[in-house]
N, C-alpha and C positions, 0 to 999 in steps of 0.2 A: 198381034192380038191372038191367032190362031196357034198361035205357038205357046204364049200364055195359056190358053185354054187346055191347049192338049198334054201340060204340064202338069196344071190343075186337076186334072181329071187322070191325072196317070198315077193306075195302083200303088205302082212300088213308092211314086213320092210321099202318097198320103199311108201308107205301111211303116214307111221311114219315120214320118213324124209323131203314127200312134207310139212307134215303137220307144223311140224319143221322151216324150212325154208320159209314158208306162215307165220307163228306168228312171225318171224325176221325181217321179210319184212315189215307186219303190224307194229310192234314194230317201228321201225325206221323209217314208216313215220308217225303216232304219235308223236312222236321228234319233225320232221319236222315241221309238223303242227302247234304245240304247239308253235316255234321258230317261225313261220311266224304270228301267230299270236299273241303272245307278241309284237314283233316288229311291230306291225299295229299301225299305230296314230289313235286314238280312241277317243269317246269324250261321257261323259256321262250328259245328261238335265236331270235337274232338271222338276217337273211338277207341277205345285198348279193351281188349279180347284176355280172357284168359290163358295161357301156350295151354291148357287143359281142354281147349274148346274141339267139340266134337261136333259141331254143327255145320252139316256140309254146305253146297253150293247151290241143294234144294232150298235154305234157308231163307237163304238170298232170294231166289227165286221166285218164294213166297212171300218173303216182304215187297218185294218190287209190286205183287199182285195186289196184297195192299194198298201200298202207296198211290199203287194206281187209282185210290177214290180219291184226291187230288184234281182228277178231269172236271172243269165243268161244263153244265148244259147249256144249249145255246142261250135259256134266258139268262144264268149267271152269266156268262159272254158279255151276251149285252151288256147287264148292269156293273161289270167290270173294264167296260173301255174294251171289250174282245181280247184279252191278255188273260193268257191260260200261264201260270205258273208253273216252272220248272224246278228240278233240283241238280244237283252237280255233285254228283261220286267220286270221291280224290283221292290218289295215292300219290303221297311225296317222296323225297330223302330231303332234307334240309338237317345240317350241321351233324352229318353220319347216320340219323334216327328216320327212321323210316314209318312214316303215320299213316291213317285213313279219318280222313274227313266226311263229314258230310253237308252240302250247303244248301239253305233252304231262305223263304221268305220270313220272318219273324212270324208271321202269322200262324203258318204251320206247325214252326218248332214244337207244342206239346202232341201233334198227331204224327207226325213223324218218330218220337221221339218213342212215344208208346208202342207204335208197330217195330221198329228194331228192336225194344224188349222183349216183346211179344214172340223173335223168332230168339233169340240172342239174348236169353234171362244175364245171364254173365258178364256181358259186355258193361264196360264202363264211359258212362259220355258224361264229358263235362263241355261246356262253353269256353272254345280256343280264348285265350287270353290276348292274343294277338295274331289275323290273319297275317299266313306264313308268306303272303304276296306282299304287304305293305313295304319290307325293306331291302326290293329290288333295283331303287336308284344306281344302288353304288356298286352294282355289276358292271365290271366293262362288257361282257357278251351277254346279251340275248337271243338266243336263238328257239326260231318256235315252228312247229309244224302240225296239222292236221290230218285224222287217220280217216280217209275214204272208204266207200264201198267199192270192188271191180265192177259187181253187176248189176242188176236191177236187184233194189229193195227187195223185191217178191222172195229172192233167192236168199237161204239163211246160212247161216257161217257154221264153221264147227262150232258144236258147245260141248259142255265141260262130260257131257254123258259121251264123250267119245273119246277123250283123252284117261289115257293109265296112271297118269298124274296128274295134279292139281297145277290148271294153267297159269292158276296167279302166281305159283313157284316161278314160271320162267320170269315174269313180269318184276317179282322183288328183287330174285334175282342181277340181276342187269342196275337193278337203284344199288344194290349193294354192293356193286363194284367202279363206284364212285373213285375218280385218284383223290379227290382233297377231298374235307372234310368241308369245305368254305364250296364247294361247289352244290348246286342241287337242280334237281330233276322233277318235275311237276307231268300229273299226269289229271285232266278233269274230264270225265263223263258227263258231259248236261245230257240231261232228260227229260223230254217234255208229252206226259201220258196224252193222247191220241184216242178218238172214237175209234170203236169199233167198225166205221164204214172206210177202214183203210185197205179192209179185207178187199174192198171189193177193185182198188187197182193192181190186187193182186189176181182179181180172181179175172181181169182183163187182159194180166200178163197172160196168165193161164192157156186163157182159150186161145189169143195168138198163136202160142206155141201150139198149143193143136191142131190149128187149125191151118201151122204151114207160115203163118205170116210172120214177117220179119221184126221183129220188136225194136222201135227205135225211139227215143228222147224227143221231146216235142222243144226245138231250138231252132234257129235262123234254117238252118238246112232244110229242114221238117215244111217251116213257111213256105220256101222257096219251089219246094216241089210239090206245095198246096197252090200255088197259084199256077207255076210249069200246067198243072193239069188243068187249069179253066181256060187256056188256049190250045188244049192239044185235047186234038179227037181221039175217042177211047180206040184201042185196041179189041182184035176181036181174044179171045182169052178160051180157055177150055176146061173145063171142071179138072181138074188134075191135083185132088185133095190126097197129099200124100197121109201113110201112115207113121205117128211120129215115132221117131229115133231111138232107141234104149236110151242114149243119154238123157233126148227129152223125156222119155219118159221120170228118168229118174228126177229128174229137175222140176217137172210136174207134181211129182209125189212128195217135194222134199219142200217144195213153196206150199202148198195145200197144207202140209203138215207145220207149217210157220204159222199160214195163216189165224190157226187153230186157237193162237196165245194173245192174251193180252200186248199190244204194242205200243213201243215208246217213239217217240223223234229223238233222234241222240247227233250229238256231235260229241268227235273226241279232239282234245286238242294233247299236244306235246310241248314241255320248255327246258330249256336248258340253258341254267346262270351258271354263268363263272368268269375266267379272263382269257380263255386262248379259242380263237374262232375256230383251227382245227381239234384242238379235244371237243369243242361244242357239237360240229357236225359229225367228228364219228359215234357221238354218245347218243345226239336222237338217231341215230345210223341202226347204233346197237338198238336203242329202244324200239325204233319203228319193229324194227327185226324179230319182236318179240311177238310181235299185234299178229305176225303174217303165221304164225300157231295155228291160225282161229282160222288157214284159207283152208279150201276144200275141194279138192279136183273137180272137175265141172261147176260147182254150185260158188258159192259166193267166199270173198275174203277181202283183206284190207290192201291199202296202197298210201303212200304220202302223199301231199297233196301240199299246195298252197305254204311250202319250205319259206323264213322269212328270215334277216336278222336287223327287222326293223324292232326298235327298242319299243316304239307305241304300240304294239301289238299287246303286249305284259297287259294293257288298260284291258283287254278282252278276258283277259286271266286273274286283272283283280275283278272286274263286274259281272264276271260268269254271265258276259251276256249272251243269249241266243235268240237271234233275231230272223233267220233262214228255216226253214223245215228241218233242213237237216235228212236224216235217213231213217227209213223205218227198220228197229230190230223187237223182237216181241222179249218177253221177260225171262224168259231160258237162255235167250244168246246174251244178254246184257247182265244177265247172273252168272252167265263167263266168264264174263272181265274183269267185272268188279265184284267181289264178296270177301266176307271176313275171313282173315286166315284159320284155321284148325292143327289142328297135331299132323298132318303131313307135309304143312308147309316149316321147314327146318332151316328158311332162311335165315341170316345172323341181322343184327340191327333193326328186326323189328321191334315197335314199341309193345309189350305188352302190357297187360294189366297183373297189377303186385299179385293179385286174386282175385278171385270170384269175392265176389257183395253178395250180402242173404240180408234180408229184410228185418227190419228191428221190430221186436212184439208191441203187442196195439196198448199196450198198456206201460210203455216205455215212458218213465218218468224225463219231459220234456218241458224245458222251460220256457215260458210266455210271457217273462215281463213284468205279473203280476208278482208283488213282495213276499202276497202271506203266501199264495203257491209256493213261488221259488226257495226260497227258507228252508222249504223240509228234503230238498235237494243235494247233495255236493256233487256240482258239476265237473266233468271232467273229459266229456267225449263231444263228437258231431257227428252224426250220422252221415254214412258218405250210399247209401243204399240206391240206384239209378238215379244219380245228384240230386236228391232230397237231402238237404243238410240241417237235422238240429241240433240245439244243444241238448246235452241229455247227461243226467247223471244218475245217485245210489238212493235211494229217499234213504234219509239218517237213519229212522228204524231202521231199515235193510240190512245195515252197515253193522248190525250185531251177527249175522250170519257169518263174517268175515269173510276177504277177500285175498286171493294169491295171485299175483302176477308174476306169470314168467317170461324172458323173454332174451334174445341176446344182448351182448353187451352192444351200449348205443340205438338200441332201438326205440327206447320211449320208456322206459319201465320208472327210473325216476322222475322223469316229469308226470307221469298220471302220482306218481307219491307224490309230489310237489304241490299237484294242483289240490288233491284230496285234502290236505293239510290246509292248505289256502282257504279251505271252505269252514276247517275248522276252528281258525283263528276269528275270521269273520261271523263263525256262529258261535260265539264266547264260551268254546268246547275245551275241555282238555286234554291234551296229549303229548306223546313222548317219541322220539324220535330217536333210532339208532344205527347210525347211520358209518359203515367201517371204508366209505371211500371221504365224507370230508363235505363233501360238495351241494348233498342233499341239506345236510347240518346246515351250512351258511349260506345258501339260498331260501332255504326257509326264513329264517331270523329277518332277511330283509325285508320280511312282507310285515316283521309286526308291526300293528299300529300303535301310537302313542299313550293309549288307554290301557295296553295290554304290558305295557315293556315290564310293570313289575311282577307281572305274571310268569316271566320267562327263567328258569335257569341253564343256563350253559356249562356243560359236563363237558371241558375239553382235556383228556390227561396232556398233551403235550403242552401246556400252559405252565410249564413247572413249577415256575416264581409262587404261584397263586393254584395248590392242587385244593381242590374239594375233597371232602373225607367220605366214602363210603366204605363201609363195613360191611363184606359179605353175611360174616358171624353176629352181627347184630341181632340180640332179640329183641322185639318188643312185644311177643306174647308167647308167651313161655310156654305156650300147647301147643306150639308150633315148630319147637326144635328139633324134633325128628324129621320134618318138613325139611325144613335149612338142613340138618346134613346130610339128607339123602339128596337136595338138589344139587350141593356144595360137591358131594361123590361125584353124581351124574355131571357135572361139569370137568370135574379133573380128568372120569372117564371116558369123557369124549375126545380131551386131547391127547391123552396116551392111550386110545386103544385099542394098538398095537403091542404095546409093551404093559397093560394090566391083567391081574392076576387075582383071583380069588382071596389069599393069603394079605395081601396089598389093601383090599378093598375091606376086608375085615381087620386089621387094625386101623386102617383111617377113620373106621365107620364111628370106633370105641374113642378114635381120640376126639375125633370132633365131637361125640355126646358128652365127653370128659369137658371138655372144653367151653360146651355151650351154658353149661350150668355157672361158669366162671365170667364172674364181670365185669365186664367191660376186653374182652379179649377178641385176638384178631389173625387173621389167617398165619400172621407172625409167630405164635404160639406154635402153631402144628410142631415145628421144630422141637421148639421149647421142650414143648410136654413129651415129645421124643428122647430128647438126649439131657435133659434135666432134671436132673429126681428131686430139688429140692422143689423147685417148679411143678413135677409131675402133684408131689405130696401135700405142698398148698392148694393144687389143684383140685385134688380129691377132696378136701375137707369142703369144697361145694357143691358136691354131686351129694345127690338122694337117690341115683337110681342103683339098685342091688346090683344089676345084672352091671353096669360099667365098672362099679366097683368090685365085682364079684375078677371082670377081666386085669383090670391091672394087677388085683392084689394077690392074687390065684394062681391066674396064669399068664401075664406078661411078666411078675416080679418075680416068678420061679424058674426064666427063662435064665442062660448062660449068656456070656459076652459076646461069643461068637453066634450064637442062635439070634442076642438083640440086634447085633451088627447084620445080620444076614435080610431079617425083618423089618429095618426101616430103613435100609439104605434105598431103598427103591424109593419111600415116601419124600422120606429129603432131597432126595434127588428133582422128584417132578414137583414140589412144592417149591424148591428152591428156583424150578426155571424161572418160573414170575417173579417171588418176595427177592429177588436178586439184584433186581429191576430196581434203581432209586425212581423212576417216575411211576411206576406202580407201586413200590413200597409205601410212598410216601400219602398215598392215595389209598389202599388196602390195611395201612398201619392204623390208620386213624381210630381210637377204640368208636368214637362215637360218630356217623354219617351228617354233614352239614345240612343235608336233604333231607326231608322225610317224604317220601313216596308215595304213603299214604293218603296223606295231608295234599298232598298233591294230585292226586284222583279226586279226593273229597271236595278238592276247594274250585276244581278247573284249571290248573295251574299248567305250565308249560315246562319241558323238560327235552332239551334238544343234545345228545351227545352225540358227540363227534372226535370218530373213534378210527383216526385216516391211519390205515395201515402203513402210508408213507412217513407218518410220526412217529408212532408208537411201535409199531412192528407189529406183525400179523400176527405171532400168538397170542400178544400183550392187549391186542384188540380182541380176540376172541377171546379169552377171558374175562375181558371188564364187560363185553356186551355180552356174556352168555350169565355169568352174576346178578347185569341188570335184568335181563329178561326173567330171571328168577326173582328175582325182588317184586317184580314188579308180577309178577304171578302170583306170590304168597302175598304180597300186599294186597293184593283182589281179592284174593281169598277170603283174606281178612273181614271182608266187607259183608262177611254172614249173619256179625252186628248186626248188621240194619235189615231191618224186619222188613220191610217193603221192597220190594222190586222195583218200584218205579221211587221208591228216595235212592236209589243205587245211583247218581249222578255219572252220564256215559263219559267213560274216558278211550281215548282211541289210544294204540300202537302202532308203529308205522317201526319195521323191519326190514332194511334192504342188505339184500346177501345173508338171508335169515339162517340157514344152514351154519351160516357158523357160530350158529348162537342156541343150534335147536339140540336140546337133549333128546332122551325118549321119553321125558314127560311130555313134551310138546302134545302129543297127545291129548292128554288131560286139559291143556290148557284152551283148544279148539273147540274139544267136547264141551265141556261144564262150564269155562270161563266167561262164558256170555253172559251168564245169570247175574256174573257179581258185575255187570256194566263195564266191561272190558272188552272192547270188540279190535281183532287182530286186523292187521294190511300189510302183507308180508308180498315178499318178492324176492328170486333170486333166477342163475341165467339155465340152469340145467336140472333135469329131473336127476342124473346122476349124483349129483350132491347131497341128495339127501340119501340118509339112510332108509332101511325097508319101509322102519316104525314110524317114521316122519312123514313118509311119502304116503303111507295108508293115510296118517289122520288125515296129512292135507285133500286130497280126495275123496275121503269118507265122511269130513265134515265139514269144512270150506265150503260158502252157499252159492259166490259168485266167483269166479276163474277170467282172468285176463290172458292170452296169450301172445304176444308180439312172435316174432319171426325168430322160429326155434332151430336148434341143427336136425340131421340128420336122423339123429338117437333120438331125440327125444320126441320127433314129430308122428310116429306112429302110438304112441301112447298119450301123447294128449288129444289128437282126434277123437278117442275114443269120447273124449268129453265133449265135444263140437259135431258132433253126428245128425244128423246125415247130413247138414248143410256144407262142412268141410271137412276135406281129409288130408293125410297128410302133405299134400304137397302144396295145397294151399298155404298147411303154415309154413311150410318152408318160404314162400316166396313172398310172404308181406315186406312191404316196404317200409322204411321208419318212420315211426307215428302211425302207422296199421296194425290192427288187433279185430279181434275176434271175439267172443263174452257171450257166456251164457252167465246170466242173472237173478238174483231172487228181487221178484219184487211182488210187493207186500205178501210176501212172505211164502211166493209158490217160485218155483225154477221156472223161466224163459226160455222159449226156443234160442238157438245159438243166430249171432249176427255180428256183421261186421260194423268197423267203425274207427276213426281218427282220433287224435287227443289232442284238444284243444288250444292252441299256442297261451301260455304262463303269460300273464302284463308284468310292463315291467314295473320296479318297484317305487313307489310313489315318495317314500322317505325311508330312509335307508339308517335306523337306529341299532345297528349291529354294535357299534363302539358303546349305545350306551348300554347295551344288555351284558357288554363284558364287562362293562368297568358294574353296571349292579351286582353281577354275581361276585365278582371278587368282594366286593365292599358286605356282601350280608351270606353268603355260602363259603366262601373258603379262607382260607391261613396261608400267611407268609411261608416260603418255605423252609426259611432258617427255622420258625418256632416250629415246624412239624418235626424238621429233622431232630429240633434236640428233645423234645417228648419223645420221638423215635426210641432216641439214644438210651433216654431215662428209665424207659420202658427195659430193654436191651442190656444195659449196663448201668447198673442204680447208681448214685451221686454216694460218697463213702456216707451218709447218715444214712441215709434209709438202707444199705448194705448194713452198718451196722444193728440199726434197730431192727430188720430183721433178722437178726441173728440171734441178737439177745430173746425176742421173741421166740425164740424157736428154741432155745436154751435155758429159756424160764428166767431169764436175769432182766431184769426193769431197768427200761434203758429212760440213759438220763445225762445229759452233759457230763458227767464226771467219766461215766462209762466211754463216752465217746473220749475223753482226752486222757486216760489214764489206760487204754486196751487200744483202740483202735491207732491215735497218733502214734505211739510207740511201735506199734509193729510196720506203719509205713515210714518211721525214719529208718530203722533196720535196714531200709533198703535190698527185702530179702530177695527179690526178682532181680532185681541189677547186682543181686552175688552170687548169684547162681554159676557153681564152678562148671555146670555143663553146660552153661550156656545154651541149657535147653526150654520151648516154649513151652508152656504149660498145655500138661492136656486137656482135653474139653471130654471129663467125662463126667457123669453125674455125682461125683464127688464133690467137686469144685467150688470154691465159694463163688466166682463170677461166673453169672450163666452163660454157656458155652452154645453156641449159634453156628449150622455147618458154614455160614456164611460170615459172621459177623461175629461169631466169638467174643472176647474180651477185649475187642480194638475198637480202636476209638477210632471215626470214620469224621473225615471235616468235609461235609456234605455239602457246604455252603462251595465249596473251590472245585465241587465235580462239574465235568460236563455236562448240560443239557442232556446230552444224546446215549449218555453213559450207560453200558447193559448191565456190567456187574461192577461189582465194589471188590477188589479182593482184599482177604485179611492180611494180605502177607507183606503189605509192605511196610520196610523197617521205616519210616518217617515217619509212618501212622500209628507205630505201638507203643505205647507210655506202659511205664509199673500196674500190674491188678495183683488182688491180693484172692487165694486160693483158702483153702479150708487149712491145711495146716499150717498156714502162718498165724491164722488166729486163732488154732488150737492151741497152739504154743504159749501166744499171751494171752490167753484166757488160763490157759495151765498156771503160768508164773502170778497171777492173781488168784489162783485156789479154786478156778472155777472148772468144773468135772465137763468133758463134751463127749458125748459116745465117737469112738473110733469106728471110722469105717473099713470095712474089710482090705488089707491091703491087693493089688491091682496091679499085672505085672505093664509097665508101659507102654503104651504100642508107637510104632511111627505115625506122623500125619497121614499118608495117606500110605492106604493099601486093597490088595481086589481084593473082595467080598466074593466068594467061592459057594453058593446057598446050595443044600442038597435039592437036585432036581425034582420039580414038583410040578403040578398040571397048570399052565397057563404061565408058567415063572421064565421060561425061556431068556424073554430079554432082559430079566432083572440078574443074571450071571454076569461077574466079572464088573460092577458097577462100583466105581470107587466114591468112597465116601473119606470126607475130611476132618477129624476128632480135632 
């Protein structure tokens, strides 16, 4: 019993079992903890930084100071179950990319999220899509470790105000020399903000050291020489208070000046996933290795601690739990470790962000859902401004200010045309579409709906079977033909002008005004009225203007053969590049256009061509879309008709790779063209492309500006328009589907803002087939029937050869005339007795009109290739008998009937160089052979 009692009553046993039952109690709430905090909703952001960012490691430092109002007071305490909330500051590598996270309680996330803006305007946080822990099963190695303190808390580590470089350089460093790219590296800061009364076991370390005493850990050891002295008699002792040590001293001064800051509880944990135990241990080797940066001779630094390669540990690293105190560091030494990188940190494999975000103006047309709102809208963006995302687009007013997007290739430029269009179909608008890769064309078309398809026509010249007719030279208002051939010029001299010439540009000017007065003719003529004087001379009898006629009869017709030959060979030459072309000819031949473009503004109709340089060929495309863009400029024009501004029914244009379509009128058509309800959306990839005159209008009058991710050249000249929010390196570095936009809206310019392009739906019924098969069936002609009106056009059928002739010779033409003059001279068979067996010249003598291309041969259009550039006249399979002027000078002679003779003409070869005297601009029209 005695022995019982003196059990009973013996310290260490009842010390043993407080002790016992205190590590049971801690145990279990541990558990606790751990269960309350798994189950917290929790949310981890992502972070990407501008490589622009200039915001140091004070940044950091000041948000931590922030964040710090996070702590609560002891009655929150209470009323929270005593659970103060922490957060977790993470640097990865996972799959080569190296991030910063930040992890918080869902609760926090919008106060947290505002103070990182608040130092960090630039930064981009969106919500991880998938915590980068979850898919750590199928690691074969886990390896993890913990970064301790050496000494007492009190004592503070190096921080970043003592290093010549930026400490987290060592830190990414080390992530970025990762051997696989399947391997990855996790780094978490937990932090959990601390009252201010932590100063004060600091200010206890303090005095210790002052006062000589040994500072030690209160642990089993500590107990044991607590109790040691309740049986042991004091000692006698002698006041012997030494004075402390410069070191102490310095460790005095350098705790007291920690104390000073706000403090955290932090633990850092280390991981390392991959498949080989030994790369795992020397990679946290290396990583630990990084942390010991931060030690500092006498005063404080890191150490590993608590090394594991148990795989359950990972559960601590997905639940960022922290359950222990952990160590005290104040917010300068924990803004050493963790902060956002800046321009000195030059590690590879950081994530950054494409750009800096600037805020979109308060009067950002944004849509809510509501119908009669939304309507006056075309949407086409989402605002990505610190993850505030709406939708947002042009209000249609707007949209007569016109709009340019530039952008490189593949960045977004025709999906924002794609979706603008989208909004116009939807809003029973009309417009036109020119589109020289192909793609923009027939993805739009997929979206028409079923109410719209007869609205739609399809302008495809590679369609050859089935071309549509449009006629540059069409008039249909006859005040407007000096309009048409100055555009007509302005086009031809944009593709040759390298090789035009003053001399050049004034005879085209006269033939085309010769020309336009004549009916029903077409770019096929230029020739014509070139090298055909009976042509030229029917021509003239429908001109009324003095001065065209004053030039042919004056002074083009008192020129010599060699001065005419010197003069147009330039013109047939660059006229002939295109009319050479059967799938342009056949398409520019037409005298009358299957379209009227007018009519098509007026009524809202649809007009989509597609103009893929892989079909047609790239100058045969800039041609027909540099024609349409003029068409479709004087057709607005047109619209001066209508008295009202608001009956001007809005028609859009939609322009991609506009530059090869833009003359130096373009000008005009920015300026003024708004009024007649024609509001422009042009786009192309380089401000280099455009010429001076282009490049002025577009920034001189253009209301809204798109910019996607420009080169090098071009990004210092468009900042100038996105100021001050970006400069240029911002545009350089947007990523695809990122843009920039300053904006009119209702009708004043917006500050510049960043912003996304919203993903295109896909298309719901796909009636492409029946808008081809409607255009063919009511806009275009078989291609047999065009080729032989071509032909007829070209080379008359022998009646209308003959009745013009008799016409022109004053004899009334009549069946008898035809079978008694013309049959007779074609059974003579005079061409196939020809003893020189030479081809007839093509010169303005001649009875069949002579073509530098197409001459007097007869062309079997129907047996050409598809893909065919030219036709030549020369082949012997393709030339039958024509009959010339003096074979039917002859029998008209042998019938009595007088014909003036034309001056005789010594003959020349087919071809020969054209030698012109040197004149100013004429350079490259020397040595140009031309084909009689």
């Amino acid at each position: 019993m005695m022995a019982f009692f003196s059990i009973l009553f013996n310290p260490f046993v009842w010390l043993t079992i407080v002790a016992i039952l205190a590590f049971l109690t801690w145990q279990n709430y541990k558990k606790i903890d751990k269960l309350n905090v798994m189950n917290t909703d929790s949310v981890l952001l992502a972070l990407e930084i501008p490589k622009t960012n200039d915001k140091s490691e004070l940044a950091a430092e000041q948000l931590l100071a922030s964040l710090h109002g996070i702590l609560r007071d002891s009655t929150e305490l209470k009323n929270n179950n005593g659970v103060q909330e922490h957060l977790s500051f993470e640097i990865v590598s996972v799959n080569g990319a190296i991030r910063f996270y930040v992890w918080m309680p869902r609760t926090l996330q919008s106060f947290v999220e505002g103070q990182i803006y608040s130092q960090y305007p630039t930064v981009q946080i969106y919500e991880a899509k998938e915590d980068y822990t979850a898919n750590s099963e199928n690691k074969h190695v886990i390896y993890s470790t913990e970064i301790d303190l050496i000494e007492n808390e009190a004592l503070p580590i190096k921080t970043f105000d003592g290093f010549e470089v930026d400490p987290l350089a060592g830190i990414t460093g080390t992530l970025a020399k990762l051997d696989g790219t399947n391997d990855q590296l996790w780094i978490q800061v937990l932090a959990r903000p601390v009252a201010d009364d932590w100063h004060k076991k600091s200010d206890e370390w303090i005095k210790k050291v002052k006062s000589g005493k040994k500072s030690f850990k209160i642990d089993w050891k500590y107990i044991l020489q607590i109790l040691e002295a309740l049986w042991t008699p004091p000692e006698g002792s002698e006041n012997t208070k030494k004075e402390p040590s410069d070191r102490d001293k310095t460790r005095i001064s350098k705790a007291e000046e920690k104390a000073t800051k706000l403090g955290y509880q932090v633990k850092i944990r280390l991981a390392y996933l991959g498949e080989d135990e030994n790369t795992a241990k020397l990679q946290i080797q290396a990583l630990t290795g990084t942390f010991k940066q931060f030690n500092s001779t006498n005063l404080n630094g890191f150490k590993s601690s608590n090394s594991s390669l148990d795989k359950d540990k990972i559960r601590d690293f997905q639940s960022r739990i922290f359950f222990d105190d952990g160590y005290i560091l104040n917010i300068q030494e924990l803004a050493s470790i963790w902060h956002l990188p800046h321009t000195n940190v030059e590690t590879p494999n950081i994530v950054w962000a494409s750009s800096k975000t600037a805020e979109p103006p308060s009067k950002l047309p944004i849509l809510n859902g509501d119908r009669a709102h939304d309507e006056n809208i075309s949407a086409f963006g989402l605002t990505n401004f610190r993850g505030i995302n709406h939708q947002f687009g042009m209000l249609r007013r707007d949209r007569s200010r016109h709009l340019y997007i530039i952008g490189q290739t593949g960045t977004g430029k025709s999906g924002s045309l794609e979706l603008l269009a989208l909004s116009d179909i939807f809003h029973g608008e009309g417009y036109a579409i020119i589109d020289p890769h192909g793609d923009f064309a027939q993805n739009n078309m997929r979206f028409i709906p079923e109410h719209r398809l007869k609205d739609v026509i399809y302008f495809n010249p590679s369609d050859t079977e089935f071309p549509l007719g449009f006629n540059p030279l069409e008039v249909t208002d006859p005040s407007r033909k000096s309009n048409i051939s100055s555009e007509v010029i302005g086009v031809l001299k944009r593709m040759f002008g390298d090789s035009w010439g003053p001399r050049l540009e004034y005879i085209l000017r006269f033939t085309l005004l010769a020309l336009l007065d004549r009916p029903e003719t077409t770019m096929l003529d230029i020739a014509r009225m070139l090298t055909d004087g009976d042509f030229r001379k029917e021509t003239l009898t429908y001109c009324k203007d003095d001065s065209v006629l004053q030039f042919w009869k004056k002074e083009f017709g008192q020129w010599g053969e060699k001065q005419v030959n010197e003069a147009i060979a330039p013109i047939l030459n660059k006229v002939g590049a295109f009319t050479a072309n059967p799938i342009i000819r056949n398409i520019i031949g037409q005298p009358k256009s299957t379209f009227n473009i007018r009519q098509i503004m007026d009524e809202g109709k649809i007009l989509v061509v597609n103009l893929s340089k892989g079909l047609i060929g790239e100058d045969n495309a800039s041609v027909l879309g540099s024609f349409l863009v003029t068409k479709i400029q004087l057709a607005a024009q047109s619209r001066a008709d209508i008295e009202r501004l608001e009956d001007r029914r809005p028609f859009h244009l939609y322009v991609d790779e506009f530059q090869n379509f833009a003359t130096d009128s373009f000008a005009v058509i920015l300026s003024e063209i708004r009024k007649y309800g024609l509001t422009l959306t042009v786009a192309n990839q380089y401000v280099s492309q455009m010429t001076d005159s282009v490049k002025n209008a577009v920034f001189g009058n253009v209301g809204s500006i798109i910019s996607f991710r420009v080169s090098v050249e071009d990004a210092p000249i468009l900042a100038e328009q996105f100021k001050p929010q970006f400069d240029a390196s911002d545009l350089m570095s947007l990523n695809n589907r990122h843009f920039v936009m300053t904006m009119i809206i209702n009708g004043e310019k917006s500050t510049p803002f960043s912003a996304t392009t919203l993903t295109l739906p896909k298309p719901f019924n796909d009636l492409s087939a029946k808008i081809i098969e409607n255009t063919r069936r009511n806009y275009s002609t078989p291609r047999a029937v065009i080729e032989q009106r071509i032909r007829d056009i070209l080379v008359p059928p022998k009646e209308l050869m003959t009745k013009a002739w008799a016409e022109r010779n004053g004899v009334e033409f009549s069946k008898k005339v035809e079978e008694n003059v013309f049959a007779p001279v074609k059974n003579q068979g005079i061409r196939k007795q020809n003893p020189q067996n030479r081809k007839p010249a093509a010169n303005p003598q001649n009875f069949a009109p002579a073509q530098p291309m197409l001459g007097a041969t007869k062309v079997d259009f129907s047996q050409a290739p598809i893909d065919a550039k030219k036709i030549s006249p020369n082949s012997a399979e393709q030339k039958e008998p024509s009959l010339g002027l003096k074979d039917l000078s002859k029998a008209f002679a042998e019938k009595g009937i007088e014909i003036p003779q034309a001056p005789k003409r010594r003959r020349k070869p087919r071809t020969k160089n054209i030698k012109p005297q040197p004149q100013d601009n004429q350079k490259s029209e020397n040595n140009l052979k031309i084909e009689h």
